[in-house]
C-alpha positions in Angstrom: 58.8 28.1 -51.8 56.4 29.7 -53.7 54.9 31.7 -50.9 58.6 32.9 -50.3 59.2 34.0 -54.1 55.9 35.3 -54.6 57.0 37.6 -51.7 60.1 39.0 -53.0 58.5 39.3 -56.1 55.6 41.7 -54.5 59.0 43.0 -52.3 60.9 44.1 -55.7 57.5 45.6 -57.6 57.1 48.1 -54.3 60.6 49.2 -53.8 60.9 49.9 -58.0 57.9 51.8 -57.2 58.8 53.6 -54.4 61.8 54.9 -56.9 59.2 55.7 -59.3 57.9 57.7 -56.6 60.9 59.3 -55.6 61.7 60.2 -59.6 58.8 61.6 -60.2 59.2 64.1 -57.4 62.4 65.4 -58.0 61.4 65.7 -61.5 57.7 67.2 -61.1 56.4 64.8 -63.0 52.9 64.6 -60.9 51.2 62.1 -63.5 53.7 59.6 -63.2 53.8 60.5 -59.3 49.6 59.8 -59.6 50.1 56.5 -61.5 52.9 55.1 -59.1 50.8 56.0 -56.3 48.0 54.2 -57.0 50.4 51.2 -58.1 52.2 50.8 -55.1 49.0 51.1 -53.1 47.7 48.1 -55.4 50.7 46.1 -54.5 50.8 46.8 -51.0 46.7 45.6 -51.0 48.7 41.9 -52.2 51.4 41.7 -50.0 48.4 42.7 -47.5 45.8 40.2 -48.8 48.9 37.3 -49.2 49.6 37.5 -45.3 45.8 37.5 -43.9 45.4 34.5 -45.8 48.3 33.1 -44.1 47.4 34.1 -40.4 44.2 32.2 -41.4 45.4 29.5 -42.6 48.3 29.3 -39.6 44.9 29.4 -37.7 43.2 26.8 -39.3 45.8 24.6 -39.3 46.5 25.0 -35.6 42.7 23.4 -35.3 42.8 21.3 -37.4 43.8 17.6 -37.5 42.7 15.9 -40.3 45.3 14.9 -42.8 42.7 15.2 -45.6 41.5 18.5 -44.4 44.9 19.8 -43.8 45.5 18.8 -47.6 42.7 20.6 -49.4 43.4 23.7 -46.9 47.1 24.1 -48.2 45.6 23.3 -51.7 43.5 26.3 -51.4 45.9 28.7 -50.0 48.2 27.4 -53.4 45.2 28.4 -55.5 45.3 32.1 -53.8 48.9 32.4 -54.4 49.0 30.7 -57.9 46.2 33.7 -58.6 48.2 36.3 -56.8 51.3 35.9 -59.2 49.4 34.5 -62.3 46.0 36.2 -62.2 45.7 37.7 -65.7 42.5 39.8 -67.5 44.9 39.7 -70.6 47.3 37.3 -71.1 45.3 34.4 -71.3 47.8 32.4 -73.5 50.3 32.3 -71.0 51.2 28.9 -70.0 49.7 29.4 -66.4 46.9 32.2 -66.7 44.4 32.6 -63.9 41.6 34.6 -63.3 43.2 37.5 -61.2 42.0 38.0 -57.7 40.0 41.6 -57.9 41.4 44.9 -56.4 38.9 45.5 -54.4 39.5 41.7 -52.3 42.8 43.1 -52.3 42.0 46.6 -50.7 39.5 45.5 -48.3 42.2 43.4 -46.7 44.1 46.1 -45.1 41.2 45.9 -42.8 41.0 48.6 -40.0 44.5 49.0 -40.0 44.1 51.1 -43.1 41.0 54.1 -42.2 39.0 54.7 -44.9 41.2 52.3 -47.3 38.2 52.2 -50.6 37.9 56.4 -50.5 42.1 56.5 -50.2 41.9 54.0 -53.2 39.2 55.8 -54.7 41.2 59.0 -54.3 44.2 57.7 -56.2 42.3 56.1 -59.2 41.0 59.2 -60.0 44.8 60.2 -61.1 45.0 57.3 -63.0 41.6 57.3 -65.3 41.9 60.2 -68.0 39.7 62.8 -65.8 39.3 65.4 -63.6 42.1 64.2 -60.8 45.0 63.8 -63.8 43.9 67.1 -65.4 44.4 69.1 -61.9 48.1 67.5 -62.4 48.5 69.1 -65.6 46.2 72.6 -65.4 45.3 74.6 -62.9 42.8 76.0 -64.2 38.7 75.0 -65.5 37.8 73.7 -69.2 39.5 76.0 -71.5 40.8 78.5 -68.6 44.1 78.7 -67.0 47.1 77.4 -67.6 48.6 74.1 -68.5 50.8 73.9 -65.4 49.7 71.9 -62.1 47.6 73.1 -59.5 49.8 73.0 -56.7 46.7 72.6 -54.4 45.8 69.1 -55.8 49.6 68.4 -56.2 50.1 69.1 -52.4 47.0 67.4 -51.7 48.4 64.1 -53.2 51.8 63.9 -51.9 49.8 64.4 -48.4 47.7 61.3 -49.5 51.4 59.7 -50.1 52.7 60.4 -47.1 49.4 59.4 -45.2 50.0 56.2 -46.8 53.4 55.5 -45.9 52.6 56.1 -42.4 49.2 53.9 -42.5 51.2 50.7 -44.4 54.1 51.2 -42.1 51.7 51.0 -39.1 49.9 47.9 -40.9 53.0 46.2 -41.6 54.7 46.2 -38.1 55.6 43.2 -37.2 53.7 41.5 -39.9 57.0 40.4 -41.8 58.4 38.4 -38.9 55.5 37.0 -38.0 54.9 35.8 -41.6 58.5 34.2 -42.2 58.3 32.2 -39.3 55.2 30.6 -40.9 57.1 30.1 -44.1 60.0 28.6 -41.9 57.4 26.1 -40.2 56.4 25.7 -43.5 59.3 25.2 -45.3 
């Protein structure tokens, strides 16, 4: 059950993101368009990471026959979800805080159904931190030149990245879904 809620959780964070996207277009705001980017790129990297580790597993378990081994295996994969929902780097008071699982684990599981998934990442960070990608959103010009409006080349550039995206986690996801709630169901 908390496989299934942990899911609908990462479900809910992607679709309010993919309004933030939408918002942020049909308002020109290109920072917030940057930040959501790079967000829902983040959360799609979990939902990726949260069903490799269950094709493993599904695979381990299919070998496996050992009631003890069996055991510690669906202990572990609790661990990874536990971490999924409660990793934290700040709110270590929280009743149930964990040690978050890093981005990068997350990124590199989109595997090769993802080309080039760290430079795409790397990309999008670079609208996030407080340098040059977030300042071509806001001028279009160099250090004390131009004009504080957005260079349309870089804003183009990025909504191609988005749409790149879309296409690459569509591709990754097919199929994925049904194959990972008839694990659940087995599960269940």
């Amino acid at each position: 059950h908390q496989t299934q809620y942990l899911l609908l959780v990462i479900d809910k964070k992607c679709s309010e993101l993919g309004k933030a996207l939408i918002f942020a277009l049909n308002t020109g705001n290109y920072v917030a368009l940057g930040l959501s980017s790079r967000s829902l790129f983040e959360h799609a990297a979990s939902m990726a990471y949260l069903l490799n580790e269950l094709k493993s597993l599904d695979e381990k378990l299919g070998r496996q026959h050992e009631t003890e081994k069996i055991n510690a295996m669906l202990g572990a994969f609790s661990k990874k979800v536990e971490k999924l929902y409660y990793g934290t780097g700040y709110f270590e008071h929280a009743t149930r805080s964990l040690k978050p699982i890093h981005i990068n684990e997350l990124v590199k599981s989109f595997g090769n159904d993802i080309t080039d998934e760290k430079k795409k990442y790397a990309y999008l960070c670079d609208f996030v931190h407080p340098n040059l990608g977030v300042n071509l959103l806001i001028s279009d010009g160099g250090l004390g030149q131009g004009r504080v409006e957005p260079d349309q080349t870089i804003v183009s550039s990025l909504i191609g990245y988005i749409l790149e995206l879309d296409g690459d986690m569509a591709r990754f996801t097919d199929g994925k879904e049904a194959e990972f709630f008839d694990f659940l169901v087995l599960f269940s």
